[in-house]
C-alpha positions as CSV (number, residue, x, y, z in Angstrom):
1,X,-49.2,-126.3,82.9
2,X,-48.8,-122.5,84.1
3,X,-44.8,-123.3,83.5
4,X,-45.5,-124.8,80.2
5,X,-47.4,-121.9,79.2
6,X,-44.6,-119.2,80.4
7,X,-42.3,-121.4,78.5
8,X,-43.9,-120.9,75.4
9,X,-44.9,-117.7,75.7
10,X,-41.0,-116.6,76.3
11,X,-40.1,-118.5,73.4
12,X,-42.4,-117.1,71.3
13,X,-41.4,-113.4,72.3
14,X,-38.2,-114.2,71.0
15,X,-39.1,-115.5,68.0
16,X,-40.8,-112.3,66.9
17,X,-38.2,-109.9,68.3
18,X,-36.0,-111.8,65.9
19,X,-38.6,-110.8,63.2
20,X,-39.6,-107.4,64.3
21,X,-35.7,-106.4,64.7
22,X,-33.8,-106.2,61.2
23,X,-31.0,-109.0,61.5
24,X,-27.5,-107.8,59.4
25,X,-26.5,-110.2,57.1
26,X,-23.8,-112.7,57.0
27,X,-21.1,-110.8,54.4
28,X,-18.2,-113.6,54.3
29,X,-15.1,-112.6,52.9
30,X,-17.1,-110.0,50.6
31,X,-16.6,-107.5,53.8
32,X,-13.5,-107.0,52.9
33,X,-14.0,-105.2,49.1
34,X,-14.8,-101.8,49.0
35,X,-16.2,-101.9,45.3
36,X,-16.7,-105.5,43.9
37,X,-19.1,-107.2,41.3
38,X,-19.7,-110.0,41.2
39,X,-19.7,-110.0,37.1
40,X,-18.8,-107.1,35.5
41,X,-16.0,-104.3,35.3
42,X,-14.8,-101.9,38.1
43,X,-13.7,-99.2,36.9
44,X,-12.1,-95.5,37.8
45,X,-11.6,-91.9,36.4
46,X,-10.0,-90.0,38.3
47,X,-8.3,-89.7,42.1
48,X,-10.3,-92.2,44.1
49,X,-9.7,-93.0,47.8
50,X,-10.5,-96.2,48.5
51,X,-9.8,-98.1,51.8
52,X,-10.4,-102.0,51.0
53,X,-10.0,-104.1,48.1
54,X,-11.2,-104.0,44.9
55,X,-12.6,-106.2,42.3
56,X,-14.6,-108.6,40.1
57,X,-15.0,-112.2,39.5
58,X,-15.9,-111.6,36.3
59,X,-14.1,-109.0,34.4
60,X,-11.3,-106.2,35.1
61,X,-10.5,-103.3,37.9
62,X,-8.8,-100.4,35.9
63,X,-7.4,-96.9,36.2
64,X,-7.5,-97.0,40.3
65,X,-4.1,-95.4,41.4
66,X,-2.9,-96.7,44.9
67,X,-5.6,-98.7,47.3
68,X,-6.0,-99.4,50.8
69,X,-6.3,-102.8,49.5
70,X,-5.7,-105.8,47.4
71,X,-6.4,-105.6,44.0
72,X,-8.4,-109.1,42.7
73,X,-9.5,-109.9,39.2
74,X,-11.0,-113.3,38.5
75,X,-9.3,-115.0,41.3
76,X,-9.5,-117.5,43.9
77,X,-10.7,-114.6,46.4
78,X,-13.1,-113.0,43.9
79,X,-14.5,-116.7,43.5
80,X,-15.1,-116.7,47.1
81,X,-16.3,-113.3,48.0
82,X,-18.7,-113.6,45.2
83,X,-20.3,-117.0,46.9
84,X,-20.2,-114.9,50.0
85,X,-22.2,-112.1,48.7
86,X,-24.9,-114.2,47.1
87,X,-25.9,-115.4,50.6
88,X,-25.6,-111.8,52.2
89,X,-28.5,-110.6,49.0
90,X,-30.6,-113.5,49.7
91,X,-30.2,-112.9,53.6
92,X,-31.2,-109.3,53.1
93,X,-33.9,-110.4,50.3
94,X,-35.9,-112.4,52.9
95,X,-35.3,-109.5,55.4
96,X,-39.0,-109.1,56.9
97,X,-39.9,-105.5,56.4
98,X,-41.2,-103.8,59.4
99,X,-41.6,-100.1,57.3
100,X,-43.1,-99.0,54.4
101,X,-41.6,-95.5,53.9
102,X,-42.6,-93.4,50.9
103,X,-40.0,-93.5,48.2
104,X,-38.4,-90.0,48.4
105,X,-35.9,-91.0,52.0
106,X,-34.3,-87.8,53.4
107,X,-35.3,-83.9,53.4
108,X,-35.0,-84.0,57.4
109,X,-36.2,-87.4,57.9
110,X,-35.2,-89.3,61.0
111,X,-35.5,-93.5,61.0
112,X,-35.0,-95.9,63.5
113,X,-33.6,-99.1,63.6
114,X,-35.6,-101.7,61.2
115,X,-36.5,-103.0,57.7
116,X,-37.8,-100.8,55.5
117,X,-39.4,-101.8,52.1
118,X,-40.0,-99.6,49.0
119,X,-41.8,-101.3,46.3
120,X,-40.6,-99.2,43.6
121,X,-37.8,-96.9,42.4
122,X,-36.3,-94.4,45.8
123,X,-34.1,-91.5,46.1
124,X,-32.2,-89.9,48.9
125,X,-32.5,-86.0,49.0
126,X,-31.2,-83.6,51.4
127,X,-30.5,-84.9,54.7
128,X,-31.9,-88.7,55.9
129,X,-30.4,-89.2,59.7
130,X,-30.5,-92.9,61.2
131,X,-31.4,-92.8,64.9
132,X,-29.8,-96.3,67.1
133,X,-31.8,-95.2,69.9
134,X,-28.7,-95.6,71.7
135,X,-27.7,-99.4,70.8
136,X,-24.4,-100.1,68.6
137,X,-26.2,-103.2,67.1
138,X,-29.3,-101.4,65.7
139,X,-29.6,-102.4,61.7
140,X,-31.0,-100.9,59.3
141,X,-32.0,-102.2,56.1
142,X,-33.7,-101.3,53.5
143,X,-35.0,-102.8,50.6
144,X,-35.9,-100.8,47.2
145,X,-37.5,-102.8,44.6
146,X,-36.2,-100.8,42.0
147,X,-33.4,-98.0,41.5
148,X,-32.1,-95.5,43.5
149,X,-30.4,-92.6,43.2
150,X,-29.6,-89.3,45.1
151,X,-29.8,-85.5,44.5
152,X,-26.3,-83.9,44.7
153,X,-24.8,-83.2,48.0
154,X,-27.3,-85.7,49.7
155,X,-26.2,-87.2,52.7
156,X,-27.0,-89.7,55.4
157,X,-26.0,-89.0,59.0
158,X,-26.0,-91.6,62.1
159,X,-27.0,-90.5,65.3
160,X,-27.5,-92.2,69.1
161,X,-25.0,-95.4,68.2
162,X,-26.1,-96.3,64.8
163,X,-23.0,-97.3,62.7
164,X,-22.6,-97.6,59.2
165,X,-21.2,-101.4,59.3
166,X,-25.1,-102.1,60.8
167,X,-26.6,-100.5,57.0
168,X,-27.8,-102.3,54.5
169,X,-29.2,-101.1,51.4
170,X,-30.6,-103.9,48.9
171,X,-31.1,-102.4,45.1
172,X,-33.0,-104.7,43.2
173,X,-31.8,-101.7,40.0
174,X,-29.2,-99.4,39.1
175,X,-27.6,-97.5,41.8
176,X,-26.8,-94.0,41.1
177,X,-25.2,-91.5,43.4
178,X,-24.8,-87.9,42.4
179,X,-21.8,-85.6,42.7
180,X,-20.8,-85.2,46.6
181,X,-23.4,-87.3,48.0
182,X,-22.4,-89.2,51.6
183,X,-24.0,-92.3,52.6
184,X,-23.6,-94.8,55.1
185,X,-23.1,-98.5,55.1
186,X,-23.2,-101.5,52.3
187,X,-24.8,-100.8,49.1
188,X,-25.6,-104.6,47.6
189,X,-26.8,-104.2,44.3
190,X,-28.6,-106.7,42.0
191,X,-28.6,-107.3,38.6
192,X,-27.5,-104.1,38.1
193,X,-24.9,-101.4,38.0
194,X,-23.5,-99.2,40.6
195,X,-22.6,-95.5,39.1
196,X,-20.5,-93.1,42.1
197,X,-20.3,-89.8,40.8
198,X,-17.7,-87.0,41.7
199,X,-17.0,-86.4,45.5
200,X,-19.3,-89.6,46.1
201,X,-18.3,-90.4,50.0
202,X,-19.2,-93.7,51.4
203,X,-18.5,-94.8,54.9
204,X,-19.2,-98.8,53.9
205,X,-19.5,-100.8,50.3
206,X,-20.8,-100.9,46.6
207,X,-21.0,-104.3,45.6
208,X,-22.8,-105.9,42.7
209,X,-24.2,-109.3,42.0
210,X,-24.1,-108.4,38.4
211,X,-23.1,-105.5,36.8
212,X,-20.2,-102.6,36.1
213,X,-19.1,-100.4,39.4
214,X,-17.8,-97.4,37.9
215,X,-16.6,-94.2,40.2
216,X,-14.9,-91.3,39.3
217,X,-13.2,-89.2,42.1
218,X,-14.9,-90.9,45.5
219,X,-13.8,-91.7,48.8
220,X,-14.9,-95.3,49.8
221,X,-14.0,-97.2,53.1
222,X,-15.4,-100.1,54.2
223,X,-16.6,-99.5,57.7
224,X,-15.1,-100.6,61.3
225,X,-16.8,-102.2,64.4
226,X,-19.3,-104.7,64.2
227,X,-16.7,-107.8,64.7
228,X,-14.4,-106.4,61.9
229,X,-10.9,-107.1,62.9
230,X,-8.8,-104.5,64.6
231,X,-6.1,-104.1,63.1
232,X,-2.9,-103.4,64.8
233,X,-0.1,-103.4,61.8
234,X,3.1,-105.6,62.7
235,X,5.5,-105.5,65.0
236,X,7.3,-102.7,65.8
237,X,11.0,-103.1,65.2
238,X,13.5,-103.1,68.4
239,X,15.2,-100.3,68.1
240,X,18.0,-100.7,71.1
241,X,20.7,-97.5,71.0
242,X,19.4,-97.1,68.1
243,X,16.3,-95.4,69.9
244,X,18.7,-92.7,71.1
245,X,19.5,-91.3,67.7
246,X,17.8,-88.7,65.3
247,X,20.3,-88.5,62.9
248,X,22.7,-91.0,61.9
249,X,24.5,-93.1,59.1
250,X,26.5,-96.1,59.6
251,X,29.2,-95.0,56.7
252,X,29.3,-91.9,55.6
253,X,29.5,-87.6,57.0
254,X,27.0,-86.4,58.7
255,X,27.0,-82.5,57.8
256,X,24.3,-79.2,58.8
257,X,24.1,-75.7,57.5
258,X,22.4,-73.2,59.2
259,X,20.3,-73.2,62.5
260,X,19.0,-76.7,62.7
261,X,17.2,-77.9,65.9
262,X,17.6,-81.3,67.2
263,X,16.3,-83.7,70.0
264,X,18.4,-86.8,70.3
265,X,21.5,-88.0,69.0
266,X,23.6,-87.1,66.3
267,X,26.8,-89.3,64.7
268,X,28.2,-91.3,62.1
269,X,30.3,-94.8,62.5
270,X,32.6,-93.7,59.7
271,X,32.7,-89.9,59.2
272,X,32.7,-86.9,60.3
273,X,30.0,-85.5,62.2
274,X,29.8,-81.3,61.6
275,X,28.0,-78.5,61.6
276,X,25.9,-79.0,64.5
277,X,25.5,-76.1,67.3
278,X,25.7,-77.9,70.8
279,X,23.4,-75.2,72.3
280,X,20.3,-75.9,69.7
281,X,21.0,-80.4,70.2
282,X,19.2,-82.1,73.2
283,X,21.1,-84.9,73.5
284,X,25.0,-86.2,72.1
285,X,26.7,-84.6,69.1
286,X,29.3,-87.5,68.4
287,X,31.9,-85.5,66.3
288,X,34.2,-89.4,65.3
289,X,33.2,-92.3,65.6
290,X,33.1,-94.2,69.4
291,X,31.5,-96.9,71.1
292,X,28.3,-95.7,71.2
293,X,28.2,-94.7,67.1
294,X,29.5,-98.3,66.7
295,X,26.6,-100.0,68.9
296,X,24.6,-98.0,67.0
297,X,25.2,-99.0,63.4
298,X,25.0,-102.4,64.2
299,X,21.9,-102.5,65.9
300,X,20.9,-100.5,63.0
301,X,21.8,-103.2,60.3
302,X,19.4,-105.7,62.6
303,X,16.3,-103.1,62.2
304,X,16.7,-102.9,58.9
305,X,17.3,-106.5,58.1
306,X,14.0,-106.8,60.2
307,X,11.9,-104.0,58.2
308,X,13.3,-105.8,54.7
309,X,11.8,-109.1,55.8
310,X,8.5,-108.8,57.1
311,X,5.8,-109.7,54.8
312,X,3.8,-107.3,52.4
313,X,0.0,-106.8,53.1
314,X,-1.0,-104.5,50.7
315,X,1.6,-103.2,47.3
316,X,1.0,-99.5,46.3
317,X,0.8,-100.1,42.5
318,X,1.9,-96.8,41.6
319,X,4.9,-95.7,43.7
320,X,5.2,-92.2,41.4
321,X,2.1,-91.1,42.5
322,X,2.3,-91.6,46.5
323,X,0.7,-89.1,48.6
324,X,-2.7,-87.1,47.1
325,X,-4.4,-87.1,50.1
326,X,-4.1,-91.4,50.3
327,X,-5.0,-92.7,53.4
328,X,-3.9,-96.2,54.5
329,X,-4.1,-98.0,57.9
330,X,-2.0,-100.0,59.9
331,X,-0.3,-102.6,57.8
332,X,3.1,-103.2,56.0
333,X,3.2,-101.7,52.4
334,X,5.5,-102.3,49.5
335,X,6.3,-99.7,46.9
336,X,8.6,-101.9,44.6
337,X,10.3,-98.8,43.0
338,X,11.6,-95.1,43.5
339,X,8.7,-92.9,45.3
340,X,7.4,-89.8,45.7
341,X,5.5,-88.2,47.8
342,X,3.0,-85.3,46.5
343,X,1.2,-83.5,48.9
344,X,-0.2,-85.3,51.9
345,X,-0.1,-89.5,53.2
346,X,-2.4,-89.9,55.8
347,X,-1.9,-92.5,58.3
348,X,-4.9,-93.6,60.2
349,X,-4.9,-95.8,63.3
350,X,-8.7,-96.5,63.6
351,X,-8.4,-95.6,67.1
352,X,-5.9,-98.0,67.9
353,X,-3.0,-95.9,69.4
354,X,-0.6,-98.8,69.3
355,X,-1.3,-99.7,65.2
356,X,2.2,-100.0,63.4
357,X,2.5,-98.4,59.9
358,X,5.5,-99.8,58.0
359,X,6.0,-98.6,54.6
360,X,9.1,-100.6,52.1
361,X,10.5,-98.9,49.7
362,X,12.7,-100.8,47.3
363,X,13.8,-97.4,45.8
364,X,14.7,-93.8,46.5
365,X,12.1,-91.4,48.8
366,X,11.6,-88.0,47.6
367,X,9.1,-85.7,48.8
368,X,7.6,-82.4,47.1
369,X,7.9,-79.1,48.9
370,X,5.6,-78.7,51.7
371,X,4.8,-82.3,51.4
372,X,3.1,-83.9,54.9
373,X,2.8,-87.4,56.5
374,X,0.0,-86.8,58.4
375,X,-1.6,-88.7,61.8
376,X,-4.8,-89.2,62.5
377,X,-7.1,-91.2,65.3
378,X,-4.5,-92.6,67.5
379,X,-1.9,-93.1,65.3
380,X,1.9,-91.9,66.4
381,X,4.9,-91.3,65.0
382,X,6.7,-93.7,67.1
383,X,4.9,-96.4,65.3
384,X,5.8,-95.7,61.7
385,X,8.5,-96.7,60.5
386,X,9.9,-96.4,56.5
387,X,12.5,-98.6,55.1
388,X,14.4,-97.1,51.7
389,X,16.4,-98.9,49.6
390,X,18.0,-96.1,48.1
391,X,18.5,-92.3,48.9
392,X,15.8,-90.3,50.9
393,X,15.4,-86.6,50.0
394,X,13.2,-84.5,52.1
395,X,12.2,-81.2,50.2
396,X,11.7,-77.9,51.6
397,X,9.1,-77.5,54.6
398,X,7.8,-81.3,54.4
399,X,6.4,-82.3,57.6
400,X,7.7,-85.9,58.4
401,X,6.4,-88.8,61.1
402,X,8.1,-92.0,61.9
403,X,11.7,-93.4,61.8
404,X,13.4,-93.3,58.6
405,X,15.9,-96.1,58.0
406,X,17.6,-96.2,54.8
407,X,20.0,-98.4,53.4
408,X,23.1,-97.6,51.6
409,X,21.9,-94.4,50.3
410,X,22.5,-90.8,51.4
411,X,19.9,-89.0,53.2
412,X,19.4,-85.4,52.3
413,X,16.7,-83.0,54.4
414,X,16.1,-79.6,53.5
415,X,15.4,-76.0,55.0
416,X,12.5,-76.1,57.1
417,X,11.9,-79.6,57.0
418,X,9.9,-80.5,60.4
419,X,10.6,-84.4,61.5
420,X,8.8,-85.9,64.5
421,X,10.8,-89.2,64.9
422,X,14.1,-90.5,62.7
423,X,16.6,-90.2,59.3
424,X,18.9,-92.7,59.8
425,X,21.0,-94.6,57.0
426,X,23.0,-97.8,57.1
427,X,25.5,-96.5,54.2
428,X,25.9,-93.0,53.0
429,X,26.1,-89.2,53.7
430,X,23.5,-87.3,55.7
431,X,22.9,-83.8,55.1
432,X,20.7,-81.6,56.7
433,X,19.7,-77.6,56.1
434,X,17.8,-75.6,59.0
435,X,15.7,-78.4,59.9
436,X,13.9,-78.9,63.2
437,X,14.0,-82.8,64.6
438,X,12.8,-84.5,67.2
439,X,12.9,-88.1,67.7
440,X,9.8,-89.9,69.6
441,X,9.9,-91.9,72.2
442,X,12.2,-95.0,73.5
443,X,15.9,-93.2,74.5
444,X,15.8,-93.6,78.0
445,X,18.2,-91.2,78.9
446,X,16.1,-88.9,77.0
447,X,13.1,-90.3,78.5
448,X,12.3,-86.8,81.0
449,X,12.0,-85.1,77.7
450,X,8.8,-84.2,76.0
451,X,8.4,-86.0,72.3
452,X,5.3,-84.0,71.8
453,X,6.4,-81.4,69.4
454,X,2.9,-79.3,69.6
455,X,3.3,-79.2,73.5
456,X,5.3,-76.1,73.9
457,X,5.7,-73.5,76.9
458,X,5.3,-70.3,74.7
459,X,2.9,-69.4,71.6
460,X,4.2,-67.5,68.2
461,X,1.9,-65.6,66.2
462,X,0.9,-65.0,63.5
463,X,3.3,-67.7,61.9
464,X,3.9,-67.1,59.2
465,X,4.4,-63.1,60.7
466,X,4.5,-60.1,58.6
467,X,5.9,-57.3,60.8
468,X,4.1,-58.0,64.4
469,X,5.3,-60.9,66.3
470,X,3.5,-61.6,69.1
471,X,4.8,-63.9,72.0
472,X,2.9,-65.3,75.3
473,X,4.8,-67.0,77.9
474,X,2.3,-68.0,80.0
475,X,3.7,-71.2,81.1
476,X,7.5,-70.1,81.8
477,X,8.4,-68.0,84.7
478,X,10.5,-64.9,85.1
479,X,11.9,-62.8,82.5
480,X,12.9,-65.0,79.2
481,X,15.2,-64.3,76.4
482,X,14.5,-65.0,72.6
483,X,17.0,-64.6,69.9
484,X,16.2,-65.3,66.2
485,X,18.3,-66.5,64.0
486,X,18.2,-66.6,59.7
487,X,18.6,-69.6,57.9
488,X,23.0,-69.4,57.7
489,X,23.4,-69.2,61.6
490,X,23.5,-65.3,62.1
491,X,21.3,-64.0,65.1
492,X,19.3,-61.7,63.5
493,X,17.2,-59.9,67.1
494,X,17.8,-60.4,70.2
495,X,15.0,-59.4,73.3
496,X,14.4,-60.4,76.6
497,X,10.6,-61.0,77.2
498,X,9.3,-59.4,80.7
499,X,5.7,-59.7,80.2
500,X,2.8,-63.0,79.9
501,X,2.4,-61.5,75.9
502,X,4.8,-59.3,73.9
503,X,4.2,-57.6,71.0
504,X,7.6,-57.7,68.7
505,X,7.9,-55.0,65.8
506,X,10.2,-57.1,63.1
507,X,11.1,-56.2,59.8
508,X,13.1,-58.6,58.3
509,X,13.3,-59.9,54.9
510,X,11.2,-62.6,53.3
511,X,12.3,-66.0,54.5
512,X,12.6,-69.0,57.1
513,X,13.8,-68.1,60.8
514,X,15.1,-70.4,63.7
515,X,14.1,-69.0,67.4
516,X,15.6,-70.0,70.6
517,X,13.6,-69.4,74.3
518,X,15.6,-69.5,77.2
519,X,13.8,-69.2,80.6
520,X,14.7,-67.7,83.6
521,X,15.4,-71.4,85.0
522,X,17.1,-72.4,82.0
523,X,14.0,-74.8,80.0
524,X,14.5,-73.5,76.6
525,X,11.8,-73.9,73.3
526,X,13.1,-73.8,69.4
527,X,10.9,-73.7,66.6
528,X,10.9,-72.5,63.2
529,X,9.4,-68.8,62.1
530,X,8.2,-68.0,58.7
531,X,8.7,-63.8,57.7
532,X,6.2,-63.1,54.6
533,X,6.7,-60.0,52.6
């Protein structure tokens, strides 16, 4: 009887645990939209960034530029997602509420994990922080029997394990969030719109079981963790010998004015290869075509043939307009015409240092000035690779990640153009103009190198200077020697460096600069200067 009794009693503590603790809903395919209604229009004024698709079952998605996703009107996957999000409402409908907060959330407020019920319109002020208590499963729902909205610049901040995939916040009304506000996790609401104002930033979902999503300038991004996939990109293409080259084309010169600084090697397989200064190459300057250039362009035809055929996750609808701060994650893209990238494309590896970026290009690559692919939580450059169908130009001072391979179209990269990884072409000239490029890892006669451009032995600065240069050498030994050099070749000063930190009086005119630092045991650092009037 006394075991009976236990039995029970066990049982029965479960069975309330379940109640007391908020349980997150089952979200089916809807998970993977970022803004989605189930009837009605989603819409965008605007730049938006949005990671995940977008769309409705029941009307149109218009005026979004380039997504992190799919775009889905009326279709098969709409159909489905909106099944799937009428079981998440009604899972998070009969959510037993375990709080009754006041209707005005935030203005320092801390909550714990739970279900929270508001019987009438909320709002979200100031600052509302969600508290896991140390467990990555807490969930947090809340239900508001009414609308909500927030006061501009209102934001909601997780603390102690709480993620924003565990958030749930069920709108039985119109959902308004003022200019800048940043929530956290899946807004469901029902019957009724969802309005995201300017600078609107949420780390989750705004989805609708009926009515319009309209957003004007937001950043949304449907979360990670909580069973979401990882997502690792394709596979990475074998490079072979082609690993072992920084610059190369297949068929055509390969030519360099001014100081240009390269890691790797440099060649053609039908041209002329000029114009290169053996003392500023790590690695083989092939000046005709050999063995090696040959080995090279084939294996070079097979990585592209590879890039050309893999299959397209996500299209970038408007290939004019590339860049702007978009951030995409590790999948294969398709622009399907000529691009251009303004600004910055960030490339985010959600942790996952391995991820593979590919982006296709069926169309020339052009880049603004200063333009930047940038890298962010584990991503690296040896994993991105870009494959152009046409000719790539790389404009003044763009910083560039990841293996270019372009096909039967010339390659041009201009002065102060800073590459961490590849330009290679399977037909057509390569030109580059005082341009500093290392490739990344997988040469294996290269292999005692460093491919970590930031990881140098001596610190320049201010860079951009103005008429101080300052130089520490802390991690070189011995005297050093430094010579700079203008953008044509010329040396332009010469010093030898006998202390840790040297202050260098320079006057020279306006412009971009090419140094070279030669130890006292020979380990040498080159980098680009910037002189400002």
């Amino acid at each position: 009887m006394k075991k009976l009794l236990f039995f029970a009693t066990a049982v029965a503590l479960i069975f309330f645990d379940g109640l007391l603790h908020a349980q997150a809903p089952t979200l089916g395919t809807a998970a993977n939209f970022a803004l989605f209604s189930t009837n009605g229009a989603v819409s965008n004024t605007g730049l938006s960034h949005i990671t995940g698709n977008v769309g409705t079952n029941n009307g149109s998605s218009t005026n979004f530029g380039n997504v992190d996703g799919v775009m889905h009107d009326a279709d098969g996957t709409t159909a489905i997602a909106a099944a799937d999000l009428t079981i998440a409402y009604n899972q998070l409908n009969a959510a037993i509420p375990n709080y009754f907060p006041a209707p005005l959330l935030g203005n320092g407020q801390t909550l714990t994990a739970g279900t929270y019920a508001i019987g009438q319109t909320a709002s979200l002020n100031n600052t509302l922080t969600l508290d896991g208590g140390g467990n990555a499963n807490s969930v947090f729902i809340f239900q508001i029997k009414g609308a909500f909205s927030s006061g501009a610049g209102a934001k909601v901040l997780l603390t102690n394990g709480a993620l924003a995939c565990n958030v749930f916040w069920k709108i039985e009304g119109l959902v308004d969030l003022a200019t800048n506000t940043s929530l956290k996790g899946t807004v469901v609401a029902n019957n009724a719109a969802i309005v995201l104002n300017t600078g609107v930033n949420i780390e989750g979902r705004a989805l609708s079981t009926t009515g319009a999503v309209t957003v004007a300038g937001v950043t949304v991004a449907t979360p990670v963790g909580c069973g979401s996939p990882v997502l690792t990109g394709p596979l990475a293409p074998q490079l072979n010998s082609v690993a072992c080259y920084t610059i190369f084309s297949g068929n055509g010169a390969v030519t360099n004015t001014g100081v240009s600084f390269v890691t790797g090697d440099i060649g053609s397989n039908l041209g002329l290869t000029t114009g290169y200064q053996a003392v500023n190459v790590t690695g083989t300057i092939h000046p005709n075509p050999d063995t090696s250039t040959a080995q090279c362009a084939a294996d070079l035809n097979n990585v592209y043939t590879y890039l050309n055929t893999l299959p397209t996750d996500i299209e970038l609808l408007y290939p004019a307009a590339f860049g702007q701060d978009l951030v995409l994650t590790p999948h294969t893209y398709l622009l399907n015409a000529a691009t251009v990238l303004n600004g910055n494309v960030i490339l985010n590896a959600q942790n996952n240092p391995n991820a593979v970026f590919v982006i296709k290009i069926n169309g020339a690559l052009s880049t603004s000035t200063y333009a930047s692919v940038v890298l962010t939580n584990g991503a690296q450059a040896k994993n991105v690779f870009w494959k152009i169908d046409g000719a790539t130009s790389l404009n003044d001072y763009s910083k560039f990640k990841g293996t270019v391979v372009g096909n039967n179209g010339a390659v041009i990269v201009n002065t102060g153009v800073n590459i961490e990884g590849r330009v290679l072409t399977t037909s057509g000239a390569v030109s580059t103009v005082g341009i500093n490029a290392q490739m990344t890892a997988g040469c294996n006669k290269l292999s005692t190198i460093s491919y970590n451009m930031e990881n140098n032995m001596a610190k320049f600065y201010p860079n951009p200077f103005s008429t101080i240069l300052n130089v520490s050498t802390d991690k070189m030994e011995g005297n050093s020697v430094l010579g700079i050099y203008n953008a044509v070749g010329s040396k332009v000063l010469e010093t030898t460096l006998s202390k840790k930190t040297t202050a260098i009086p320079v006057k020279l005119p306006a412009g971009v600069y090419f140094y070279q630092l030669t130890g006292k045991n020979g380990q040498q650092q080159k980098g680009k200067l910037i002189s400002k009037p």
